[in-house]
N, C-alpha and C positions, 0 to 999 in steps of 0.2 A: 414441479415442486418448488425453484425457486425463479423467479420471474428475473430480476436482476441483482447479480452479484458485487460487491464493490471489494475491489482490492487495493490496497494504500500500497503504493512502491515509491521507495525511498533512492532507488539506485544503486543499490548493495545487491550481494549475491542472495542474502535471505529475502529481498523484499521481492525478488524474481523467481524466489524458489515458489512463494507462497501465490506471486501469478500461475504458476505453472501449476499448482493443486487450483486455482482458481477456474483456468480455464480448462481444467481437465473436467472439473465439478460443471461447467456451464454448456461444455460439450455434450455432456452424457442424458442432462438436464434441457437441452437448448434453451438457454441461459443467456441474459445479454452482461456484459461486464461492464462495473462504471468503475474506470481505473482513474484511481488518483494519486496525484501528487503534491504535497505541500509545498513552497517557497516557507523561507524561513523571512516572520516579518522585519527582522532587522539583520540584518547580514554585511559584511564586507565586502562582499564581491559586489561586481554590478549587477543590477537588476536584468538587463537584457542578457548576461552571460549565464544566469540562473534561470531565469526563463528559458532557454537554449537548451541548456542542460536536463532542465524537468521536462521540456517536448519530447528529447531525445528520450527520454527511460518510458515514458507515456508511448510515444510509437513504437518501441521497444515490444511492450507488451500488446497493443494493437496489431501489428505486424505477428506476433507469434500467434493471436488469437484468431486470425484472419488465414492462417494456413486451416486452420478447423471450421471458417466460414462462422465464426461468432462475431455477435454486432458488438463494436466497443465503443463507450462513450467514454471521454478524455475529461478529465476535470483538472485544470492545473489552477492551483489556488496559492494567496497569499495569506499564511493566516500563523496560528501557534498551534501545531500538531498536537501536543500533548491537549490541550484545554481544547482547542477546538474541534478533534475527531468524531467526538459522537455528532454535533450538528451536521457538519460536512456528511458524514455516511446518511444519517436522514435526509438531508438535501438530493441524494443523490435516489434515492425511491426503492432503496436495495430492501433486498429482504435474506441477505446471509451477504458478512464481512469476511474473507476471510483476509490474515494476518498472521504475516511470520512471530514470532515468540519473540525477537528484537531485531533490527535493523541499525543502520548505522549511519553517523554523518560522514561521508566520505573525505573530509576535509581534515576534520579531528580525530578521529576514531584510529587505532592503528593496530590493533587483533585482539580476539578474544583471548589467546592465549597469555598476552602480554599486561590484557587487563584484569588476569584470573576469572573471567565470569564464566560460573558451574552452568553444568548440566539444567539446574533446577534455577539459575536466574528466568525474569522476564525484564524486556524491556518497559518505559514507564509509558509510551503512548499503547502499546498491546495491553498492560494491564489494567489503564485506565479504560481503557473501550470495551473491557471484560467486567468489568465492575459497575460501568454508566450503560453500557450500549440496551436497547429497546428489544433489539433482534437479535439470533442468532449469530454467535462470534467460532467461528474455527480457527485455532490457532495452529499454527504451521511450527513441525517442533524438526 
């Protein structure tokens, strides 16, 4: 049903929740996963330690998906998540994204409870990739 799946993880617990329907979804389907990651294109930290960082969430999910024996291709890119998600997910030859409801920059971000976001928020790269995407979107709630 679906040839390859692509799942955007950001490094946060939601963006590994929505790996883990991802490759439950490509287990059952035998499914390959093109798991991605963004770099953010201007950043303060250094490039090599953000790079480090995105291998590390990127094998992350390779490693979990590899205990189920599914093939995963890694994509770590440098680009602007919001604008550029729909290209990257076409780039990647998927044919169903899925994606948590939001995600978080690990750096800034400091809880949902403390930033009030409801039940019924979405993050702004999930709802733009709901609104532009080609293919199938499951959002991970």
């Amino acid at each position: 049903m679906f040839d390859v799946i692509c799942v955007p993880v950001d490094g946060s617990k939601y963006g590994y929740e929505a790996a883990d329907v991802a490759i439950e979804i490509a287990h059952k389907f035998s499914s390959k996963i093109a798991a991605v990651h963004v770099l953010e294109e201007f950043s303060f930290s250094s490039y090599d330690s953000e790079e480090d960082s995105g291998d590390a969430i990127l094998d992350k999910v390779a490693k979990k998906a590899g205990e189920y024996d599914i093939e995963v291709t890694q994509h770590l890119l440098t680009a602007d998540a919001l604008r550029d998600m729909k290209f990257i997910v076409n780039q990647t030859g998927a044919d169903l994204v899925v994606i948590h409801r939001y995600g978080s920059d690990n750096e800034r971000f400091v809880s949902f409870e403390e930033n009030n976001v409801s039940d019924h928020q979405i993050g702004s790269v999930s709802e733009r990739l709901l609104r532009t995407s080609d293919i199938p979107v499951l959002l991970v709630k």
